[in-house]
C-alpha positions in Angstrom: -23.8 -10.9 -9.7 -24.3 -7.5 -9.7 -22.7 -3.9 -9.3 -21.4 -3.2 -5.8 -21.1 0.5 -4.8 -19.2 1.8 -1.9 -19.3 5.1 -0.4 -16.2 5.7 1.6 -15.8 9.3 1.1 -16.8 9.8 5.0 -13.4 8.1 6.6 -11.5 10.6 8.0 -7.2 10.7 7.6 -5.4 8.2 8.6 -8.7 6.0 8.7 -9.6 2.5 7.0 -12.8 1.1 7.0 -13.3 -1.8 9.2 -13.6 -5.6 7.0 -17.1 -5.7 7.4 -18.3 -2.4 5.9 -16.3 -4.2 2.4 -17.4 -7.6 2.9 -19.6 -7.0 0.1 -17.1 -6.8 -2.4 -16.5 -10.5 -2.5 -19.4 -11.5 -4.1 -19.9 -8.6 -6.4 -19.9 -8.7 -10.4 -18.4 -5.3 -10.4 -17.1 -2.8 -8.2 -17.5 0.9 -7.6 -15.6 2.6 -5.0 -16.0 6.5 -4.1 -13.3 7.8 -1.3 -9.9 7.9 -0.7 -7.1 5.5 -1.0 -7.2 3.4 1.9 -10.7 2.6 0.6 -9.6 1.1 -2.4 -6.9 -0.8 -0.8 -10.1 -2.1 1.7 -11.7 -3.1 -0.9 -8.9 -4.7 -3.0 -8.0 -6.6 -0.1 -11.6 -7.9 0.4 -11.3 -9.3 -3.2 -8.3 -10.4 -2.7 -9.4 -12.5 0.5 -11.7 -14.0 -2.1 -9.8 -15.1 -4.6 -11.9 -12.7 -7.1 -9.6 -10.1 -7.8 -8.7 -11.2 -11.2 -12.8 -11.4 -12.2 -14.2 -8.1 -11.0 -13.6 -5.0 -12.9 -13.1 -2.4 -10.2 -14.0 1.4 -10.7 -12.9 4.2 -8.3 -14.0 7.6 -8.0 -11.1 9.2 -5.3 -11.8 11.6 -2.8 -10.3 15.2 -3.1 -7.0 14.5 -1.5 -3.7 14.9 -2.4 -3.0 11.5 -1.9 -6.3 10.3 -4.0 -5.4 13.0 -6.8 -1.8 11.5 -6.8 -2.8 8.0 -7.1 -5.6 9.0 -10.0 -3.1 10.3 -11.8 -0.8 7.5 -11.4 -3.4 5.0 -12.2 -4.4 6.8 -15.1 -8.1 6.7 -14.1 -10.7 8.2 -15.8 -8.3 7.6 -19.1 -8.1 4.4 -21.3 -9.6 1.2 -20.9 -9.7 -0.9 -18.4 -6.4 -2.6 -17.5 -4.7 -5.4 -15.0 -2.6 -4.2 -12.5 0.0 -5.8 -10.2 -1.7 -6.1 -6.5 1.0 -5.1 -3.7 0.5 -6.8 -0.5 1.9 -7.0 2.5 2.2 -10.4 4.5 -1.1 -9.0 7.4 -3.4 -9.5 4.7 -3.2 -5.7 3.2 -3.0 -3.8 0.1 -0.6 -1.2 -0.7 -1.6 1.4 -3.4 0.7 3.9 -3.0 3.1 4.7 -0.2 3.9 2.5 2.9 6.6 3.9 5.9 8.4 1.9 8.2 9.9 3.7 11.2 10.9 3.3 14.6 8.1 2.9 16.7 9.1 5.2 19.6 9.5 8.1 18.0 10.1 10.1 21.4 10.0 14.1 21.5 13.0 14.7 18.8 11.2 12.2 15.7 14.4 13.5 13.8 16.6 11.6 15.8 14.7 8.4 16.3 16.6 5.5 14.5 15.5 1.8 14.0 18.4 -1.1 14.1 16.9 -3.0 10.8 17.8 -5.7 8.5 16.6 -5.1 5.1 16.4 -7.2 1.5 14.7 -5.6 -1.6 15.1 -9.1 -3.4 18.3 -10.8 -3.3 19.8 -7.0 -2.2 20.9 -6.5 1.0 19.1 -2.5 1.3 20.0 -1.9 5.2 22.1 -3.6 7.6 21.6 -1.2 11.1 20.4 2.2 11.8 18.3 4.0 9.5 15.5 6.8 10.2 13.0 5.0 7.8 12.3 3.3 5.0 9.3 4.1 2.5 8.1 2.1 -0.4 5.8 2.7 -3.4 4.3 0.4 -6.3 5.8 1.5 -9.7 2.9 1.9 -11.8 4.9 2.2 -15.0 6.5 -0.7 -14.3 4.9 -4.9 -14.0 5.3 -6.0 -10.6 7.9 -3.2 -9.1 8.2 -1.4 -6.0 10.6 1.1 -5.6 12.3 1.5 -2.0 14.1 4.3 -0.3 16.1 4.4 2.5 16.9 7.2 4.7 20.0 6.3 7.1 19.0 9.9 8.7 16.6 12.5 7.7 17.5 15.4 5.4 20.0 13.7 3.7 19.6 11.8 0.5 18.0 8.2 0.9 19.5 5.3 -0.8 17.4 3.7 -3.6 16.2 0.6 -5.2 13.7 -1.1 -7.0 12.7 -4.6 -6.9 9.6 -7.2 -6.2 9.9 -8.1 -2.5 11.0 -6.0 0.3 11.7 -7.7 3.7 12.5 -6.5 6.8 13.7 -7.7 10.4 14.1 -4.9 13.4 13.5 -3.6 16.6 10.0 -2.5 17.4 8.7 -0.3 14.1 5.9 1.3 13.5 4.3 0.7 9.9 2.3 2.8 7.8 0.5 1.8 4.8 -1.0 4.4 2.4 -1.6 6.9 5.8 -3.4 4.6 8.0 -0.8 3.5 10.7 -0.8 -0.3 11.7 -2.7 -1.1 15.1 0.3 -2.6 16.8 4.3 -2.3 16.9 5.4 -5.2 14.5 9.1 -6.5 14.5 9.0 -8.0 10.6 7.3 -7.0 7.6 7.3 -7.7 3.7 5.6 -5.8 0.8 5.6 -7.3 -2.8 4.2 -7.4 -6.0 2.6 -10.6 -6.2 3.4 -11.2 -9.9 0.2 -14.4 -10.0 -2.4 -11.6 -9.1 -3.8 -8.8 -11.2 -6.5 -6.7 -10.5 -8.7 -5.0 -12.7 -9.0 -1.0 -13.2 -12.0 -0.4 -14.9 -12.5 3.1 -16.3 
């Protein structure tokens, strides 16, 4: 098995690319990936699908985006050797790399003042129990299988924090976003976690 290149530096913001332009990935030897972060997370995913992500070194050269430049530097890439990481998922089959939102999904003409009745548990902590404006989650690269959560009962004022494995949530009609490319359809429940038996590998 071979080298498998990707050139993803063509999808646009709040763009994926569809399973079949990564399909590739699952029978590669090794993995280079050029474009932002929702290309990585595609392609992570793909291996993942596979049941390859532990055996496939994975190198990423990131677009010039904020978002890419943050998770670079997070990741450490271009630095060290190569490493295992925990793999964040979600329970549709994704990857989250770096930041994932849940909201209401109507946001109406005054966002600032859209709430979203939800029921929330960051492990065995009960995080939300009724309105809140959102919640956003992040992996915790420093940390083995962490994401940290924040939750905002209304905007412009300080969110509640936590950090855990698991984060699960039960609501009214919410609209998720998972490293800037927004989820095709209204969803009702949701979980992100670090799935502590997978590791991915960060090659340099």
């Amino acid at each position: 098995m071979s080298l498998v290149e990707f050139d993803l530096r063509g999808l646009g913001p709040g763009q994926a690319p569809e399973r079949a332009a990564v399909a590739e990935a699952a029978g590669a030897g090794a993995l280079l990936v050029r474009g932002p972060v929702p290309a990585l997370a595609a392609v992570l995913a793909a291996l993942h699908r596979a049941g390859r992500t532990a055996g496939v070194p994975v190198s990423w050269e990131p677009a010039d985006d904020s978002s890419s430049r943050g998770l670079a530097r997070d990741l450490g890439v271009g630095t060290g050797g190569a490493r295992e990481l925990t793999l964040v998922r979600d329970d549709h089959g994704g990857v989250l790399l770096q930041h994932g939102r849940y909201e209401a999904a109507e946001q109406g003409r005054l966002g600032l003042a859209a709430r979203l009745g939800v029921q929330a548990h960051h492990d065995d902590a009960r995080v939300a129990d009724g309105l809140v404006a959102r919640i956003d989650v992040r992996p915790d690269w420093r940390a083995l299988d962490t994401i940290r959560v924040a939750v905002s009962p209304q905007l412009l004022r300080p969110p509640r924090r936590s950090t855990g494995r698991a984060l699960q949530l039960a609501s009214d009609p919410a609209r998720v976003t998972c490293d800037g490319v927004p989820h095709p359809r209204p969803v009702t429940r949701w979980t992100w976690y670090a799935d502590d038996r997978v590791r991915w590998r960060l090659a340099p």
